[in-house]
C-alpha positions as CSV (number, residue, x, y, z in Angstrom):
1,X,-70.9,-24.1,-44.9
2,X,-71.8,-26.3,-42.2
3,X,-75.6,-26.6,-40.6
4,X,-76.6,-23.9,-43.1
5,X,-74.6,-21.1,-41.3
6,X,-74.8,-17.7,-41.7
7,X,-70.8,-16.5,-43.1
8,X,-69.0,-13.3,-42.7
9,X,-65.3,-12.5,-43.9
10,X,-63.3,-11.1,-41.7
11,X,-59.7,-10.3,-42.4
12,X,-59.3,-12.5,-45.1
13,X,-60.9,-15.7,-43.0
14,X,-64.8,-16.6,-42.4
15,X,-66.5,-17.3,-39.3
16,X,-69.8,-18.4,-38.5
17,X,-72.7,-16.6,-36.8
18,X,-76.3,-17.6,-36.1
19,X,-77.6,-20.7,-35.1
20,X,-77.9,-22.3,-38.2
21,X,-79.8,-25.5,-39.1
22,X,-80.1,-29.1,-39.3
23,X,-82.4,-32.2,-41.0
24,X,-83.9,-34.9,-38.5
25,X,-85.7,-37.2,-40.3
26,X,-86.7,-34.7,-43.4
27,X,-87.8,-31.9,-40.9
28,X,-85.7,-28.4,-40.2
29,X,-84.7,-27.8,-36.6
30,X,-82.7,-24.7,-35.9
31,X,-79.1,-26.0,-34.7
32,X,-78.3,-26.7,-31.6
33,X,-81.2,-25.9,-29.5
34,X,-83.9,-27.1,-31.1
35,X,-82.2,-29.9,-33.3
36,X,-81.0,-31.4,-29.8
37,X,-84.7,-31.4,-28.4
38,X,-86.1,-33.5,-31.3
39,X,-83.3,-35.9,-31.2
40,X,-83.5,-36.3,-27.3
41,X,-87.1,-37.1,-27.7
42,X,-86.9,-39.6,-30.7
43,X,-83.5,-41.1,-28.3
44,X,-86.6,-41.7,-25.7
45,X,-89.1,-43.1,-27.9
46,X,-86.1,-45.6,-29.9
47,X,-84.3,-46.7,-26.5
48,X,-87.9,-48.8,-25.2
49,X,-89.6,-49.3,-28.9
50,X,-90.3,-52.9,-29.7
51,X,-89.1,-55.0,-32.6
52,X,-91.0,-52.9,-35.5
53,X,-92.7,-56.3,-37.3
54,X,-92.4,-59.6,-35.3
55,X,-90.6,-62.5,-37.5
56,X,-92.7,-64.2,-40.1
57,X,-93.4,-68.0,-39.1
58,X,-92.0,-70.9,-41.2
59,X,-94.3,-72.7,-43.3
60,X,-93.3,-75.7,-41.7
61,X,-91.0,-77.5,-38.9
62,X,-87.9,-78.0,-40.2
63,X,-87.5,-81.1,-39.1
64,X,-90.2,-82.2,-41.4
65,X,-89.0,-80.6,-44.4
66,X,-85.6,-82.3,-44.1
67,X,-87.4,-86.0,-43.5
68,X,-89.7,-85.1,-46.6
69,X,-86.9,-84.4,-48.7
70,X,-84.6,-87.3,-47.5
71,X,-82.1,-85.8,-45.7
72,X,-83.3,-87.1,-42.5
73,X,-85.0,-90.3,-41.4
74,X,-87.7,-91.0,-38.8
75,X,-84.8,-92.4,-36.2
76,X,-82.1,-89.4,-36.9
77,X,-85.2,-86.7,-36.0
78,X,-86.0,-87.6,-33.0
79,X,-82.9,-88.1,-32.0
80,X,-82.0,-84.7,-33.0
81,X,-85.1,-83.5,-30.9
82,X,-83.7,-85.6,-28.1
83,X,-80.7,-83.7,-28.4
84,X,-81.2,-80.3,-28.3
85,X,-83.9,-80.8,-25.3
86,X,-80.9,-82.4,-23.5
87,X,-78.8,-79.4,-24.9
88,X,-81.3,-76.7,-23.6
89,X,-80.1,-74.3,-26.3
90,X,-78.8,-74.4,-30.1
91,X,-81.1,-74.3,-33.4
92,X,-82.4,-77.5,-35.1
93,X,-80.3,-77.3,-37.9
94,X,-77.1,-76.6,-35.6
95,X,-77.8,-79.8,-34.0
96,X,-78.5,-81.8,-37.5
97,X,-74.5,-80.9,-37.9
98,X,-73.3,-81.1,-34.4
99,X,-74.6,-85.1,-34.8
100,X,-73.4,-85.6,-38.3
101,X,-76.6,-85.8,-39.8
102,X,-76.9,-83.9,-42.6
103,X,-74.1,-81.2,-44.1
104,X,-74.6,-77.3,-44.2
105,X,-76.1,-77.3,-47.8
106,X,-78.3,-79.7,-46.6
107,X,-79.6,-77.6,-43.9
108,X,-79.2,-74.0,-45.7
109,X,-81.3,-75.6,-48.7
110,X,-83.8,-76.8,-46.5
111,X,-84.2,-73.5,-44.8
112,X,-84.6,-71.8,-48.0
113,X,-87.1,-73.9,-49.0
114,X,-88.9,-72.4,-46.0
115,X,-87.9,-68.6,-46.5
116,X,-88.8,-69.2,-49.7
117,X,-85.3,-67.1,-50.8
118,X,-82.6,-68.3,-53.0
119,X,-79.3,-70.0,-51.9
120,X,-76.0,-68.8,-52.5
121,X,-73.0,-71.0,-52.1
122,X,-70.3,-68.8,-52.6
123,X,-70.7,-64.9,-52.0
124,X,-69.0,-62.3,-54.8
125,X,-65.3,-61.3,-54.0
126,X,-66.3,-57.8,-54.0
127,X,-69.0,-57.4,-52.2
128,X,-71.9,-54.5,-52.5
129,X,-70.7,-51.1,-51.7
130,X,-73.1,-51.4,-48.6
131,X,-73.8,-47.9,-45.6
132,X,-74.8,-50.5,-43.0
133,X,-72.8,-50.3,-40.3
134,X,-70.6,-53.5,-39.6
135,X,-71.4,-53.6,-36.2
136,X,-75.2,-54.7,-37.1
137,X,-74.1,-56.9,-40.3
138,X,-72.0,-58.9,-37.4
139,X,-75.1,-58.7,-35.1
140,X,-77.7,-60.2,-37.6
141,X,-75.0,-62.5,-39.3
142,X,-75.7,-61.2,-42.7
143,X,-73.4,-59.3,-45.8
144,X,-74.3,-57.1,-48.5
145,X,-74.5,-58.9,-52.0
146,X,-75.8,-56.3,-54.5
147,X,-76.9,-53.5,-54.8
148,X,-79.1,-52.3,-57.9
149,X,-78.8,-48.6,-58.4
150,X,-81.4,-48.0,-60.8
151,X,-84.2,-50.1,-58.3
152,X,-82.2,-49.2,-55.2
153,X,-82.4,-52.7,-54.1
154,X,-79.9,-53.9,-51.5
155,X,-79.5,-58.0,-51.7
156,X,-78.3,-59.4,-48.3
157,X,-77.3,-62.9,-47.3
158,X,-77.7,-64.6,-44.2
159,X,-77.6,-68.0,-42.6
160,X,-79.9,-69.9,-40.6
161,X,-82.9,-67.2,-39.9
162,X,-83.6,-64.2,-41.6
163,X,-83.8,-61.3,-39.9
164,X,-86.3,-59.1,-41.1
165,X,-86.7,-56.5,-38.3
166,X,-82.7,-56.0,-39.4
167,X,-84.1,-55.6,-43.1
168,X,-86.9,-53.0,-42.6
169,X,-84.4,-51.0,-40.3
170,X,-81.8,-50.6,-43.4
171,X,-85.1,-49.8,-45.4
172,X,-86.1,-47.1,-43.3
173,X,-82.6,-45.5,-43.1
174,X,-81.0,-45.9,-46.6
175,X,-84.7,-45.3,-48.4
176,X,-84.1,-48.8,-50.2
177,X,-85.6,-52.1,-50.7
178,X,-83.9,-55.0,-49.4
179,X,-84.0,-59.0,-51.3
180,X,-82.8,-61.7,-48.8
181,X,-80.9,-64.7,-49.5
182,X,-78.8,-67.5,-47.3
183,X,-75.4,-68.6,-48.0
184,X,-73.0,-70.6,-45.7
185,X,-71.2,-69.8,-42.3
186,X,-67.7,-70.4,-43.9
187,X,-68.8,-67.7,-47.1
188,X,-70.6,-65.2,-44.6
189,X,-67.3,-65.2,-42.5
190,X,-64.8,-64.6,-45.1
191,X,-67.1,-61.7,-46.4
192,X,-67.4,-60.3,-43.0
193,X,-63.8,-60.6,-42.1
194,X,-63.1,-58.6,-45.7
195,X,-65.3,-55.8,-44.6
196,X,-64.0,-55.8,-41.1
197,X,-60.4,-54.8,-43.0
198,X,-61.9,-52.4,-44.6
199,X,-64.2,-50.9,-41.8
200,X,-64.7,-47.0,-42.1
201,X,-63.3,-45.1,-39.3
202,X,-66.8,-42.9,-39.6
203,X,-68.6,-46.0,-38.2
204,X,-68.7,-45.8,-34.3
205,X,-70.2,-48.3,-31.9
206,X,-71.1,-46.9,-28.3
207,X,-71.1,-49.9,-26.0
208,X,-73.0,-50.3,-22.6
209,X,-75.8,-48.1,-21.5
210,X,-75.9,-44.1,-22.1
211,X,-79.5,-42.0,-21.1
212,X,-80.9,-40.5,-24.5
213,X,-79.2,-37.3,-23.0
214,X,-75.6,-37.9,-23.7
215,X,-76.4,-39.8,-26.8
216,X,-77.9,-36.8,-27.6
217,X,-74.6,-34.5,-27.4
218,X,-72.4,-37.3,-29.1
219,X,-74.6,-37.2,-32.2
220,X,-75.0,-32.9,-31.8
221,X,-71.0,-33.3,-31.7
222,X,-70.6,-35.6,-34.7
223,X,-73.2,-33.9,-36.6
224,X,-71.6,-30.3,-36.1
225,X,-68.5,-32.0,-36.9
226,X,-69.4,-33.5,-40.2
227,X,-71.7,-30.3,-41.5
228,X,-74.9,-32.9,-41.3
229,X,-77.3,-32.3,-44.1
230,X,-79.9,-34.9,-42.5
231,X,-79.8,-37.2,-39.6
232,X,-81.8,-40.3,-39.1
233,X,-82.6,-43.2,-36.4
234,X,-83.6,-46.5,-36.0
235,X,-84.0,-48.9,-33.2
236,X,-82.3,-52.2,-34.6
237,X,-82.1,-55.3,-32.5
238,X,-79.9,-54.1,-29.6
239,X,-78.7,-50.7,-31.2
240,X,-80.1,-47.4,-32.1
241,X,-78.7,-47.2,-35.4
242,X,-77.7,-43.3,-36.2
243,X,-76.9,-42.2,-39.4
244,X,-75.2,-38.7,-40.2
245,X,-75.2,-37.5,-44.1
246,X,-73.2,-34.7,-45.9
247,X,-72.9,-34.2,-48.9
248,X,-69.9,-36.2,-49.8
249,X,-69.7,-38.6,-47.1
250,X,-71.7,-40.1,-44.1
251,X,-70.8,-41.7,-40.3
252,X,-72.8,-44.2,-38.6
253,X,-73.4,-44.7,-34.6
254,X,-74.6,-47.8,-32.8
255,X,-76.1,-47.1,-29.3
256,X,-76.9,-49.6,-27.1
257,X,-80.6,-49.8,-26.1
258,X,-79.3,-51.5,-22.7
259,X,-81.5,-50.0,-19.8
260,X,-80.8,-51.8,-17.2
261,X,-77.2,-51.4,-16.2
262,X,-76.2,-48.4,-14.6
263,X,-75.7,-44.8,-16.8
264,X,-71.7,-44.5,-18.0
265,X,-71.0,-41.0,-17.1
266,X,-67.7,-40.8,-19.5
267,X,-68.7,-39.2,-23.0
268,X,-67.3,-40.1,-26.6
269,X,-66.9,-37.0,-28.8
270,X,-65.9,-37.2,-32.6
271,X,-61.7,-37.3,-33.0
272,X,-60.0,-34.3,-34.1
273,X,-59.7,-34.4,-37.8
């Protein structure tokens, strides 16, 4: 029964009694009272926490790299430095394109030259069976590759920059090990586009900013709702990533970490099954 709930019969049907229980993070709260207070205070602590590891730094400009290996010369660099000053915005290897200096593969195989990752010009027609939310795949520009079930390792593309603080947070909440790789735009779209067809219903994404006290009672709701096992959180870019595990199934919520704007007083509640 859900939450570990005390059942009676009665009449020929069963109803619950007691306050049963719930997993946050590996620990036992009784359910609701207690379960809500531990997630309010982690919803406090995840809403203001910092990136949790700040981006490694390339081994080198890529600007360089690209004139060491040919792809550039002397002339075309600094024009494409010219260029995106002018600009005030856009990555170096955007701007490489925009000028019709160098291709993509140019520009992807230079930049895993500095990631020191693989590159992958066309991604598998069916992708990894992947629990990350599409909301932060769109986010962090990435797709699922592969997974390996016996090493749980989870291989994810991306293009232009990895984004590691995206990669420790799917570590953290799927107890996995995550490989990196780049691909193209055009091959990162088509997979994304696939998996937006495909999206799970179970996945929810809570725009604009909510006080750790409502997303408290939208993930009490979902995870009385779904009879949550264990429920985990993450601080992921933008989003507090939430995830809510059964036994056969799982949901995921995206909260906004936006604390600025004003508090949204309407509140979301899981649909009626």
């Amino acid at each position: 029964m859900t939450l570990n709930a005390v059942v009676h019969a009665r009449h020929g049907e069963e109803f619950v009694t007691g306050p049963g229980s719930a997993q946050l993070h590996g620990l036992r709260y009784c359910f609701p009272k207690c379960f809500e207070r531990a997630l309010r205070r982690r919803f406090n602590t995840e809403r203001t926490t910092a990136d949790p590891r700040p981006r490694p730094s390339h081994r080198g400009p890529l600007g360089l790299l690209m004139l060491s290996r040919g792809d550039l010369t002397d002339v075309q660099l600094r024009q494409v430095l010219e260029a995106q000053q002018r600009g005030g915005s856009g990555r170096f290897g955007e701007w490489i394109q925009k000028l019709g200096y160098a291709r993509e593969q140019q520009v992807v195989a230079a930049l895993a030259a500095q990631w020191s990752c693989p590159v992958l010009k066309a991604l598998p027609l069916c992708v990894a069976e992947c629990a990350v939310p599409l909301g932060l795949l769109q986010r962090f520009h990435m797709a699922p590759v592969h997974f390996v079930r016996t090493t749980r390792v989870l291989h994810l593309a991306f293009i232009g920059d990895i984004e590691y603080r995206a990669l420790l947070a799917i570590e953290q909440m799927l107890n996995c090990k995550t490989e990196a790789c780049l691909t193209t735009s055009a091959a990162l779209e088509v997979v994304l586009a696939r998996l937006d067809q495909e999206a799970k219903r179970s996945d929810k994404v809570f725009d604009g900013p909510r006080l750790p006290e409502e997303m408290t009672r939208i993930t009490s709701s979902y995870a009385l709702k779904l009879g949550a096992e264990e429920v985990r959180m993450v601080a992921c870019g933008e989003y507090i990533w939430v995830r809510i595990e059964n036994r056969r199934d799982a949901a995921n919520l995206l909260f906004s970490r936006n604390t600025t704007a004003p508090y949204r007083e309407e509140l979301a509640e899981p649909a009626a099954s």
